[in-house]
DODRENMAR-802783 format. One record per atom (N, C-alpha, C): residue in three letters; residue number from 1; x negated, y negated, z negated. Coordinates in nm, 3 decimals. Each point is the difference from the previous one (the first is absolute). Layout:
// DODRENMAR-802783
KOLKE	Ala	NUM	X	Y	Z
...
***
This chain:
// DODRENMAR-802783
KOLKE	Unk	1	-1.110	-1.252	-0.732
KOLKE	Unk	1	-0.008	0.027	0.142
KOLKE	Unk	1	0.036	-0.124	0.078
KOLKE	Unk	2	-0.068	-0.041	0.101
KOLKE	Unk	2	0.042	-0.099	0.059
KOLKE	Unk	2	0.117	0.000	0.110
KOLKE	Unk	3	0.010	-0.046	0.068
KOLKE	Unk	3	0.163	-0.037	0.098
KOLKE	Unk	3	-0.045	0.126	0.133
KOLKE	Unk	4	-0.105	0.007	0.028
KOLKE	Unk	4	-0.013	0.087	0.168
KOLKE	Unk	4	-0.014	0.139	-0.082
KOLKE	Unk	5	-0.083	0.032	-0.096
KOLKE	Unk	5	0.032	0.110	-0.067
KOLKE	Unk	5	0.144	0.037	-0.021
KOLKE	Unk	6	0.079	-0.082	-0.060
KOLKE	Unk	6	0.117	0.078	-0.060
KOLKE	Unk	6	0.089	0.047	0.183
KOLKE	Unk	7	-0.009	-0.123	0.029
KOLKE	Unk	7	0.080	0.042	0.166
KOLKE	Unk	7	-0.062	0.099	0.083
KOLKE	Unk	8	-0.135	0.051	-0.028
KOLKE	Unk	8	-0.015	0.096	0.076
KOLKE	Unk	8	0.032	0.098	-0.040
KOLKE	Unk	9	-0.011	0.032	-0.141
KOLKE	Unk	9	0.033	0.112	-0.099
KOLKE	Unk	9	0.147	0.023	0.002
KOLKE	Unk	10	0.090	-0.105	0.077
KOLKE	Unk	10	0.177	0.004	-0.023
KOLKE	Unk	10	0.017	0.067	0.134
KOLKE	Unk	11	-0.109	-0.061	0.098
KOLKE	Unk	11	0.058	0.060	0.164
KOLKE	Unk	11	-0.073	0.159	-0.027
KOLKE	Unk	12	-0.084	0.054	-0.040
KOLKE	Unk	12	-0.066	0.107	0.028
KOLKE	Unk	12	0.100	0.057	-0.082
KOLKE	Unk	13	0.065	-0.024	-0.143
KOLKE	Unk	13	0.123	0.099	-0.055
KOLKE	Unk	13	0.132	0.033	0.077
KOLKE	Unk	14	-0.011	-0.176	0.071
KOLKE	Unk	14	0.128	0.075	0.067
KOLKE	Unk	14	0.000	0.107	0.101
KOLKE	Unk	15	-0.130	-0.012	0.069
KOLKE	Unk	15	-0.014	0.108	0.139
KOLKE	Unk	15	0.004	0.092	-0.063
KOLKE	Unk	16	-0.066	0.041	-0.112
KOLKE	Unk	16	0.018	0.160	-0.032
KOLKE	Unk	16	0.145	0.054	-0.075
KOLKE	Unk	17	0.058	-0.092	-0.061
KOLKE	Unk	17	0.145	0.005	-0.007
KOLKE	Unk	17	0.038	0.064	0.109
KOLKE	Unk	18	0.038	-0.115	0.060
KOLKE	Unk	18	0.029	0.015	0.158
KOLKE	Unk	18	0.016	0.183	0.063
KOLKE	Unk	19	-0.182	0.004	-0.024
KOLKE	Unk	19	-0.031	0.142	0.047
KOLKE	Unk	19	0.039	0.098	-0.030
KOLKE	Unk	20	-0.013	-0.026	-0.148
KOLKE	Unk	20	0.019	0.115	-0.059
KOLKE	Unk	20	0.144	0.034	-0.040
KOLKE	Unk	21	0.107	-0.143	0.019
KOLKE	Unk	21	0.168	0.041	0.041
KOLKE	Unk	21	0.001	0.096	0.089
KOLKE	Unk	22	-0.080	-0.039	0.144
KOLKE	Unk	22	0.028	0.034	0.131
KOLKE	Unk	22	-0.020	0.151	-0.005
KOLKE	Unk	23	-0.145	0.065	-0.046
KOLKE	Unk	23	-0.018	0.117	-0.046
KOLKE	Unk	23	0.077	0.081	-0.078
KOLKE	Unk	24	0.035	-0.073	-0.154
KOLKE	Unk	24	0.153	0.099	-0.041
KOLKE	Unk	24	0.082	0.032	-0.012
KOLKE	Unk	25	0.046	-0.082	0.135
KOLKE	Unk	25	0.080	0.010	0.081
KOLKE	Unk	25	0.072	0.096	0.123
KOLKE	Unk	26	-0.146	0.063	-0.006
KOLKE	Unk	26	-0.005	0.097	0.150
KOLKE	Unk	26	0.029	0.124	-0.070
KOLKE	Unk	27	0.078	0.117	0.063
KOLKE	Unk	27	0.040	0.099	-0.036
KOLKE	Unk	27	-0.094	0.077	-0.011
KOLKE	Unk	28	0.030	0.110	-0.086
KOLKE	Unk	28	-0.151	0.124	-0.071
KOLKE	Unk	28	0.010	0.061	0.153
KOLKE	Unk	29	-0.119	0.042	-0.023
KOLKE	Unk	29	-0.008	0.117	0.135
KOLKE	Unk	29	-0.083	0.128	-0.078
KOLKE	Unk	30	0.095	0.109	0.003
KOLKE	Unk	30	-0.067	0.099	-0.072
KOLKE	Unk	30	-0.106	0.081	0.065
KOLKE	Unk	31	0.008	-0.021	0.088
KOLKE	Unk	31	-0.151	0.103	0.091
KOLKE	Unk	31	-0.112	-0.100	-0.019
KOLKE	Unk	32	-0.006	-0.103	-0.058
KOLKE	Unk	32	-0.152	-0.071	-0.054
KOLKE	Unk	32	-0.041	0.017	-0.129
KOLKE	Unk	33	0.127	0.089	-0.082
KOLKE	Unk	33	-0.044	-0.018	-0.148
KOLKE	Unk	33	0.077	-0.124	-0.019
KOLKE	Unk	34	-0.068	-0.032	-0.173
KOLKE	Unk	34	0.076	-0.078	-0.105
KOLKE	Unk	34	-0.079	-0.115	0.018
KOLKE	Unk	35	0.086	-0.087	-0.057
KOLKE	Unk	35	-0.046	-0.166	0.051
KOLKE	Unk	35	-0.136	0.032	-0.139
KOLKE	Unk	36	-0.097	-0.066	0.032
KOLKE	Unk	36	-0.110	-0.033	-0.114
KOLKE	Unk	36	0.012	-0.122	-0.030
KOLKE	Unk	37	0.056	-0.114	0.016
KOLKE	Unk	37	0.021	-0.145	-0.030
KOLKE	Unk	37	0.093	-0.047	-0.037
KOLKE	Unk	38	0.096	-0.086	-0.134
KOLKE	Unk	38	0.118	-0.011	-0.009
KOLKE	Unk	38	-0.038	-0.111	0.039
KOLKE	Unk	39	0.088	-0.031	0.176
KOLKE	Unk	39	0.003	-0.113	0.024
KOLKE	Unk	39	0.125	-0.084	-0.048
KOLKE	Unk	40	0.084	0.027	-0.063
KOLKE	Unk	40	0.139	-0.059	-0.088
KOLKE	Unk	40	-0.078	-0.068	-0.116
KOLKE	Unk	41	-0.102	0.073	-0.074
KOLKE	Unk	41	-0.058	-0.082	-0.103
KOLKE	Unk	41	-0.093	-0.126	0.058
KOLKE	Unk	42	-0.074	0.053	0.025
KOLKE	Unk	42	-0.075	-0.118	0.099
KOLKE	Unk	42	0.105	-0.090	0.005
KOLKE	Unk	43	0.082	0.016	0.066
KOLKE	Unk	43	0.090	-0.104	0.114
KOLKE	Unk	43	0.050	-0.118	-0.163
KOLKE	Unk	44	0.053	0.083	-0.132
KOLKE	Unk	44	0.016	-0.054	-0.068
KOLKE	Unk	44	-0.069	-0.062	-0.069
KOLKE	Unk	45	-0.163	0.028	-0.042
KOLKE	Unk	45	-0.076	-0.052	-0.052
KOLKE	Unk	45	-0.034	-0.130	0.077
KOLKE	Unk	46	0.013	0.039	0.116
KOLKE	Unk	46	-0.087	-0.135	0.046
KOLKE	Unk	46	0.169	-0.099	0.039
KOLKE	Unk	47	0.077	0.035	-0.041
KOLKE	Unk	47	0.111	-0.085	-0.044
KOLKE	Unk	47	-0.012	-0.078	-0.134
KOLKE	Unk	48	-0.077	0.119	-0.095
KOLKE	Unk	48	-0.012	-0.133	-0.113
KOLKE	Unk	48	-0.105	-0.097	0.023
KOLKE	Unk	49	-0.094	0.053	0.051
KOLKE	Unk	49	-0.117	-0.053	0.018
KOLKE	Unk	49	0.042	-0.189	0.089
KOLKE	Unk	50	0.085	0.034	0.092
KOLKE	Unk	50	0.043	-0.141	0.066
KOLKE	Unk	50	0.065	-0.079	-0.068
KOLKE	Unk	51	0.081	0.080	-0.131
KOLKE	Unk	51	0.103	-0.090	-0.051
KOLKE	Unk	51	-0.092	-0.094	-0.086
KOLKE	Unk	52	-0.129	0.090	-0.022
KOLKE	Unk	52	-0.088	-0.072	-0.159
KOLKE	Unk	52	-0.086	-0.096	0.098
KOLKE	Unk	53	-0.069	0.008	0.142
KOLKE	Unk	53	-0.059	-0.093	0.095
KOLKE	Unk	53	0.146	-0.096	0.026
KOLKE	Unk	54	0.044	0.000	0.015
KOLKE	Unk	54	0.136	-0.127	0.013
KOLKE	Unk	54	0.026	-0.111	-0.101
KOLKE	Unk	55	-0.033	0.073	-0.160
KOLKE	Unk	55	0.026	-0.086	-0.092
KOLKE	Unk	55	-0.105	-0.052	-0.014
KOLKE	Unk	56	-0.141	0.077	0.031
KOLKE	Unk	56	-0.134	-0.053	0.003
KOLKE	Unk	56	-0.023	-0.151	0.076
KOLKE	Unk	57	0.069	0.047	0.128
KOLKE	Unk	57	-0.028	-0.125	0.088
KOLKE	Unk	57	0.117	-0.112	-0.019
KOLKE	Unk	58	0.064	0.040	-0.110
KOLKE	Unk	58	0.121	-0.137	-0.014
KOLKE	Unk	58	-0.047	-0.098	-0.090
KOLKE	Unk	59	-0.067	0.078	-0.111
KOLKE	Unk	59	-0.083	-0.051	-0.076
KOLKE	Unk	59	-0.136	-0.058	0.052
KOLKE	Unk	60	-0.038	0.065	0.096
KOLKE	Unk	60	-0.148	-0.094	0.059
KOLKE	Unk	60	0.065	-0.127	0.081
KOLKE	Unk	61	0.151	-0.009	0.090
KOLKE	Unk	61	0.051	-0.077	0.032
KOLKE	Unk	61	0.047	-0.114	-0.083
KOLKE	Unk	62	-0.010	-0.035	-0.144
KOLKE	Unk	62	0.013	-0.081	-0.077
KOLKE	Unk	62	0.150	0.064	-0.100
KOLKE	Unk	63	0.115	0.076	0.017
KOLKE	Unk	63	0.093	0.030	-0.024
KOLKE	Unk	63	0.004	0.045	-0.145
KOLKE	Unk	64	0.079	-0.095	-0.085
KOLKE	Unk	64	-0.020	0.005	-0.143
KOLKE	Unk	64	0.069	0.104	-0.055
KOLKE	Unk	65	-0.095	0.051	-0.093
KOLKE	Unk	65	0.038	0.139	-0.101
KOLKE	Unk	65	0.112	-0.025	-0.104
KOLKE	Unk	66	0.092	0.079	-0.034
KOLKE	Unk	66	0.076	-0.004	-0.112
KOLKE	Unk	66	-0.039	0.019	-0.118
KOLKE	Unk	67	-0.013	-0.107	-0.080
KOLKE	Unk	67	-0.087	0.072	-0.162
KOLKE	Unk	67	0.104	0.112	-0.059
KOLKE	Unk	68	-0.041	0.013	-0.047
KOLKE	Unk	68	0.047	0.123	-0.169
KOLKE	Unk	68	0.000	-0.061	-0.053
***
């Protein structure tokens, strides 16, 4: 992946992070029914998802790997 790929792919995870904190966050409201979306998972997935775009772009930044 090249350098504008990975940074767009890091800002678009974080907004939905972001969002989807902000969302499961907000208290149930029982006169709408049950949430259909776990926005807590989301929020976490796309937590790993930034951590693995971060090391991506440290490594496209030149930043040397630790052998085994």
């Amino acid at each position: 992946m090249s350098l504008t790929v990975t940074l767009a792919l890091l800002v678009a995870a974080l907004a939905l992070a972001v969002f989807a904190g902000w969302r499961g966050s907000r208290p149930w409201d029982l006169t709408r029914g049950v949430r259909m979306i776990p926005w807590r998972f989301i929020m976490l997935l796309c937590g790993v998802a930034i951590f693995i775009l971060v090391i991506h772009l440290g490594t496209l930044m030149g930043v040397p790997q630790r052998p085994y």
